[in-house]
C-alpha positions as CSV (number, residue, x, y, z in Angstrom):
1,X,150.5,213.5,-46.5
2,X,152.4,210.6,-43.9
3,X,155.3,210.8,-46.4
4,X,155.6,214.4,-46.5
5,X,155.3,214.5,-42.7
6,X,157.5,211.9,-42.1
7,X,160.1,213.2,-44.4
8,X,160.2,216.6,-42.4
9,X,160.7,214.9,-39.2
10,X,163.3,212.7,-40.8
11,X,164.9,216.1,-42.0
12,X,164.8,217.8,-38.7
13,X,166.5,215.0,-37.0
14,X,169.4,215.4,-39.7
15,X,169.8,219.3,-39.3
16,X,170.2,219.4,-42.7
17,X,169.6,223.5,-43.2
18,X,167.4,225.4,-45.6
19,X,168.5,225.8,-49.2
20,X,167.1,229.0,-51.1
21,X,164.9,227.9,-53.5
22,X,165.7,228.3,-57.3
23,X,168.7,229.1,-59.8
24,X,171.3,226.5,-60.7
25,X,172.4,223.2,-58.5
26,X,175.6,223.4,-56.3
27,X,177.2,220.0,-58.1
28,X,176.8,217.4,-60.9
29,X,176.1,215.3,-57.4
30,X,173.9,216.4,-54.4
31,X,173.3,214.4,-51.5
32,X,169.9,213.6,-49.4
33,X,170.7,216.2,-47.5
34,X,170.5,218.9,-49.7
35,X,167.6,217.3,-51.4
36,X,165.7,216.7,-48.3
37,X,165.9,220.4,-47.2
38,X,164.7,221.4,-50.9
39,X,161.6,219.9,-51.3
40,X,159.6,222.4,-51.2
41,X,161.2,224.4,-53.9
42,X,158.5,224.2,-56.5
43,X,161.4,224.4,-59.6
44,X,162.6,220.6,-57.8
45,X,162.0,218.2,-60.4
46,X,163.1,214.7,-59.3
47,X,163.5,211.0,-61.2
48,X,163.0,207.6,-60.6
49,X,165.2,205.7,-62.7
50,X,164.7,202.2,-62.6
51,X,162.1,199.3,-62.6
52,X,158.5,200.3,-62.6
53,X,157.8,197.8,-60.2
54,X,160.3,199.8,-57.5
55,X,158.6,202.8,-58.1
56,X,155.3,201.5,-57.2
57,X,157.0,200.1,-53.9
58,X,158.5,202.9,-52.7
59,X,160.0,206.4,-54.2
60,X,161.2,209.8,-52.8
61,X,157.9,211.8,-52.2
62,X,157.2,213.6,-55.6
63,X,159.5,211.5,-57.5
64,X,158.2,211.2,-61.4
65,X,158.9,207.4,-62.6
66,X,161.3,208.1,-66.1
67,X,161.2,204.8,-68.4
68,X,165.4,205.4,-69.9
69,X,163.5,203.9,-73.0
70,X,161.7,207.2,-73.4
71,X,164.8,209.1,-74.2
72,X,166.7,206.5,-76.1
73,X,166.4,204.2,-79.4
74,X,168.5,201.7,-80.9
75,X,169.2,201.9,-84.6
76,X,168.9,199.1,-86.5
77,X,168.4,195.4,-85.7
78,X,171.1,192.8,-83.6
79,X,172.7,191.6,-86.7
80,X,173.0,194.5,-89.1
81,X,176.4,196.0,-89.8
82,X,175.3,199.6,-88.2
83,X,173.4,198.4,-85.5
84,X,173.8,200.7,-82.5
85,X,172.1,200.5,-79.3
86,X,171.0,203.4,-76.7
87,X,171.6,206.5,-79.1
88,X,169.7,209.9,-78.7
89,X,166.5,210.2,-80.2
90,X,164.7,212.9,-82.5
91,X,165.2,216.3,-80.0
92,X,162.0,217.1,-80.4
93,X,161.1,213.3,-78.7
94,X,163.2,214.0,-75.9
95,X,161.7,217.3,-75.5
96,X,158.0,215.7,-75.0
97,X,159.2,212.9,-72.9
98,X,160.8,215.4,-70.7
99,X,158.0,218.0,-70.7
100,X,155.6,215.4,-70.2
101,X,157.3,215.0,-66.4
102,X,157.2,219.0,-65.6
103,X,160.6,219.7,-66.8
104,X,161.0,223.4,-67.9
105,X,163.4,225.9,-68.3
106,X,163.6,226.6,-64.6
107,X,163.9,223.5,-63.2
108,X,165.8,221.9,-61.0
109,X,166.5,218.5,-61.6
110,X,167.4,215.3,-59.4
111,X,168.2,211.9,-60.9
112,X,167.7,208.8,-58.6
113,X,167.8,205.1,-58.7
114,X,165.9,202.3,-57.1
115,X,169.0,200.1,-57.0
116,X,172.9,200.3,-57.0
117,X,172.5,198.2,-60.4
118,X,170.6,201.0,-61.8
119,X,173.3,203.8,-61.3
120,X,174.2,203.9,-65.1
121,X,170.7,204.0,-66.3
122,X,170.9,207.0,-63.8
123,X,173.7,208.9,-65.3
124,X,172.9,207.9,-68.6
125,X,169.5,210.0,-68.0
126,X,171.9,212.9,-66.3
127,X,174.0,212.8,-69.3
128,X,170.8,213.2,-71.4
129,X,169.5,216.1,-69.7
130,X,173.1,217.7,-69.7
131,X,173.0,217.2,-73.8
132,X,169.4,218.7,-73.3
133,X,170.7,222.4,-72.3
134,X,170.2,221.5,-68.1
135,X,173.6,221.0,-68.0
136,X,173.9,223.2,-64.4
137,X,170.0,223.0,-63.5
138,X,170.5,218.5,-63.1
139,X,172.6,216.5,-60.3
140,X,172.4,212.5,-59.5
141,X,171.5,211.7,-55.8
142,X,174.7,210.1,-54.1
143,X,173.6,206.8,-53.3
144,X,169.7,207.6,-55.0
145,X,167.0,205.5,-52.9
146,X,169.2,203.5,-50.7
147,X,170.7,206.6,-49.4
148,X,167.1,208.4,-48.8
149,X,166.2,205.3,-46.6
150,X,169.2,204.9,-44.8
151,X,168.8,208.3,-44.1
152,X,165.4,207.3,-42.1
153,X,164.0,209.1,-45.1
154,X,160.5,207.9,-46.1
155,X,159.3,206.8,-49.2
156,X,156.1,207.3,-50.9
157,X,153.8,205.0,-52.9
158,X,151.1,207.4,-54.5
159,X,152.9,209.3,-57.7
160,X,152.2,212.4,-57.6
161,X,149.8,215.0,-60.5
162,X,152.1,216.4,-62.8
163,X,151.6,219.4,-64.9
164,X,153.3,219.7,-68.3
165,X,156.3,221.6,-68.1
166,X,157.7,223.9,-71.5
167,X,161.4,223.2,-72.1
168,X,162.6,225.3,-74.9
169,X,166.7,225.8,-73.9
170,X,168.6,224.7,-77.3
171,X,170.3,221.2,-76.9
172,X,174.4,221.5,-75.7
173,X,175.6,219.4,-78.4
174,X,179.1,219.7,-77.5
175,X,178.7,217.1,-75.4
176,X,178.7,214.3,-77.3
177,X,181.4,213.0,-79.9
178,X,180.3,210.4,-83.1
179,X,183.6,207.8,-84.3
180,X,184.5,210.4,-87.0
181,X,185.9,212.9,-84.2
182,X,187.3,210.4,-81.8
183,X,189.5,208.6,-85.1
184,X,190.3,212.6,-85.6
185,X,191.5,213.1,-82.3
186,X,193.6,209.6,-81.3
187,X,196.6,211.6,-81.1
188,X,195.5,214.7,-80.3
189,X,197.1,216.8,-76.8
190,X,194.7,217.3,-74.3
191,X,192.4,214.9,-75.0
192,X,192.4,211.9,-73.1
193,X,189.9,208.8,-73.9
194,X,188.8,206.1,-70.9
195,X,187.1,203.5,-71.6
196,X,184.5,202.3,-69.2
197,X,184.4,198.8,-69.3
198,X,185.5,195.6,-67.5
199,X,189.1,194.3,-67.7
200,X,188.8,191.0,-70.0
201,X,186.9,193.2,-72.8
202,X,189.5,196.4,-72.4
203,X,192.3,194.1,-72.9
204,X,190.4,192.0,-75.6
205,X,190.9,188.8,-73.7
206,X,187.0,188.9,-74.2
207,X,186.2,190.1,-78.0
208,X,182.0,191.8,-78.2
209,X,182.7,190.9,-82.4
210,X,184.5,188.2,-83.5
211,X,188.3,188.9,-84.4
212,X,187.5,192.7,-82.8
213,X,188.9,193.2,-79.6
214,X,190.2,195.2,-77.4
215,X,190.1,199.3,-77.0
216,X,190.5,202.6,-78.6
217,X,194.2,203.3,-79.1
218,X,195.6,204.9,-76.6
219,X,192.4,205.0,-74.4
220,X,192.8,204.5,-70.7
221,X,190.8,202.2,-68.4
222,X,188.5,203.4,-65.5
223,X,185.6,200.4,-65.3
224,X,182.8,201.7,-63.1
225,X,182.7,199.5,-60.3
226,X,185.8,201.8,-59.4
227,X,183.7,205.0,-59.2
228,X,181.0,203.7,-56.8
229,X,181.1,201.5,-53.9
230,X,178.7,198.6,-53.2
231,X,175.7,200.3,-52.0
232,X,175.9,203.3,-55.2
233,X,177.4,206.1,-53.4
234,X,180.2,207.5,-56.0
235,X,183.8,207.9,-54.7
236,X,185.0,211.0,-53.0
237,X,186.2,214.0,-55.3
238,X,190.1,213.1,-54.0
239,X,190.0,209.5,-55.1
240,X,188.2,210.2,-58.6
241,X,191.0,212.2,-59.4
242,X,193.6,209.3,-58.1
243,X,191.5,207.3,-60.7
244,X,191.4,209.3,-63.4
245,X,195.2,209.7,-63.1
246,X,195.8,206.1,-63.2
247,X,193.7,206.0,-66.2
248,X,195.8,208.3,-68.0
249,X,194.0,211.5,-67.5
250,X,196.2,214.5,-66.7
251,X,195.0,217.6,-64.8
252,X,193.6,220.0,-67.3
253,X,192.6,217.1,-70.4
254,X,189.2,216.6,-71.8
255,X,188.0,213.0,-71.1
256,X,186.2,211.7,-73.7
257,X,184.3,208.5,-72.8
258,X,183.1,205.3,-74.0
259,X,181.9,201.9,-73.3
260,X,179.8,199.6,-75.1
261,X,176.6,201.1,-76.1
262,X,177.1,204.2,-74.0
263,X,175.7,203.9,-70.9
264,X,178.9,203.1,-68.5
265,X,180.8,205.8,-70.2
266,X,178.2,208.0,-68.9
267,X,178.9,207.5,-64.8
268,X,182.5,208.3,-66.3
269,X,182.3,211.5,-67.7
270,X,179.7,212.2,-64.2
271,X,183.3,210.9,-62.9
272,X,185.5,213.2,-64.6
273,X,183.5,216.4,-64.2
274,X,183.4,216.1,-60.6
275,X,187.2,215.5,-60.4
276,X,186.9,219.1,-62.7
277,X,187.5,217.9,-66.2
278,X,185.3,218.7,-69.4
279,X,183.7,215.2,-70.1
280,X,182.5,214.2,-73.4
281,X,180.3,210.9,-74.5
282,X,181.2,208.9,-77.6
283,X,178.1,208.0,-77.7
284,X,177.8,205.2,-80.3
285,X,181.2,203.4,-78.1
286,X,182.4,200.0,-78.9
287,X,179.4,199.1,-80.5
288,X,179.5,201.6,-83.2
289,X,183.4,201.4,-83.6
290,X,184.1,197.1,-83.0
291,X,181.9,196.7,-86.2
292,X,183.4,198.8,-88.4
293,X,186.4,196.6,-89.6
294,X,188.8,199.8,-90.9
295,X,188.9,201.4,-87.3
296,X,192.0,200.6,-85.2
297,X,191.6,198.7,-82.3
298,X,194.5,197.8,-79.7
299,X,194.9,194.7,-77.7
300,X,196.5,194.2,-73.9
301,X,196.6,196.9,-70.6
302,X,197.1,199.7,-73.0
303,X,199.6,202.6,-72.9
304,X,198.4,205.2,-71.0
């Protein structure tokens, strides 16, 4: 009850205004503002991404703690050949895992993070519940937790009762792309891959697999410490774009993303569809496509 109390106080001092309750969220990214003056919309759905440690510490009032493992599996072990890390899981897994935390059909969900290191394990979950069919009904809090308390926002401590929710929306599969589509499109007009990772293993000055480095032909380069600054607050919409362009990306392409196991890649497709592009995942990224020894791979700054 302090929390809730303390949080409307904290909400009155920002004049943040009343939001109608219900239907679809205004961005892929809402800010403490909004999220402050919906609270009380009983569709709000919002999660804790991060250590459970943090949660028990301190979350936004209400917040549901989300384990990424719950919504995620690795195939295979280390050393096998098809080894992939951090794929989806069985739909009907997700499904339970989600439900489990009140999501439904009608909800409205918020993504936060405990920590600015945690921002991908955020997106990652964003991009999960896009692929999920709550494509326009989940957003990731600018800034997550830091922002809330710099905001003189307080946390709670006690997690709140949860009641199962029923989500039964069919899965938007579009939104992820497996090695066979991405070697298919490599040339293709209007698609433009960006790769999420840092310089040295872009350029393949650092190699993930012995005598396999580099990138995707003709993929672009946008690592992620570009899209956020220090504290986890992502880049305005105007200088998202700027990046994207330098990457390659042209106004109107698809981005198609990847990274190493597919988590980076995700805060760049979050990235890309703010800046107004159609953003897929390659889900299985350079750990699917670095093993397999008769895809192409392209060494230096790249092309684009």
């Amino acid at each position: 009850m302090r929390s809730l109390i303390l949080t409307t106080l904290a909400l009155g001092a920002l004049g943040a205004p009343v939001v109608a309750q219900g239907g679809t969220l205004p961005s892929p990214v809402v800010d403490v503002e909004w999220l402050a003056a919906n609270q009380g919309d009983p569709t709000l759905v919002v999660l804790h991404v991060g250590g459970r440690d943090g949660y028990v510490e301190g979350h936004i009032p209400g917040a549901r703690y989300l384990d990424l493992g719950a919504i995620s599996f690795s195939r295979g072990e280390r050393e096998d050949p098809d080894h992939v890390m951090l794929e989806v899981p069985d739909l009907a897994v997700v499904r339970e895992a989600l439900e489990a935390l009140g999501i439904s059909d009608d909800s409205r969900v918020v993504v936060t993070f405990d920590d600015s290191r945690r921002v991908t394990s955020a997106t990652r979950v964003l991009w999960t519940l896009e692929f999920m069919g709550l494509g326009h009904r989940s957003a990731l809090l600018n800034g997550g937790n830091g922002a809330w308390a710099r905001a003189g926002l307080d946390l709670a401590t006690e997690a709140p009762e949860v009641a199962a929710g029923e989500l039964t929306l069919g899965p938007d599969t579009d939104r992820r792309v497996d090695k066979g589509w991405v070697l298919a499109n490599l040339t293709s007009p209007r698609i433009a891959l960006v790769d999420g990772r840092r310089r040295e293993p872009y350029t393949g000055d650092r190699e993930e697999f012995p005598g396999r480095g580099g990138h995707i032909p003709g993929a672009g380069h946008l690592p992620i410490e570009d899209l956020f600054d220090d504290v986890g607050m992502l880049r305005p919409r105007a200088e998202l774009v700027d990046l994207l362009r330098r990457a390659g990306v042209e106004e109107g392409e698809t981005v198609v993303a990847y990274c190493h196991i597919g988590l980076r890649a995700t805060s760049v497709v979050l990235a890309a569809r703010v800046a107004g592009h159609r953003a897929l995942l390659y889900d299985g990224s350079m750990n699917e496509w670095a093993r397999d020894p008769d895809l192409p791979l392209e060494r230096g700054p790249g092309s684009r």
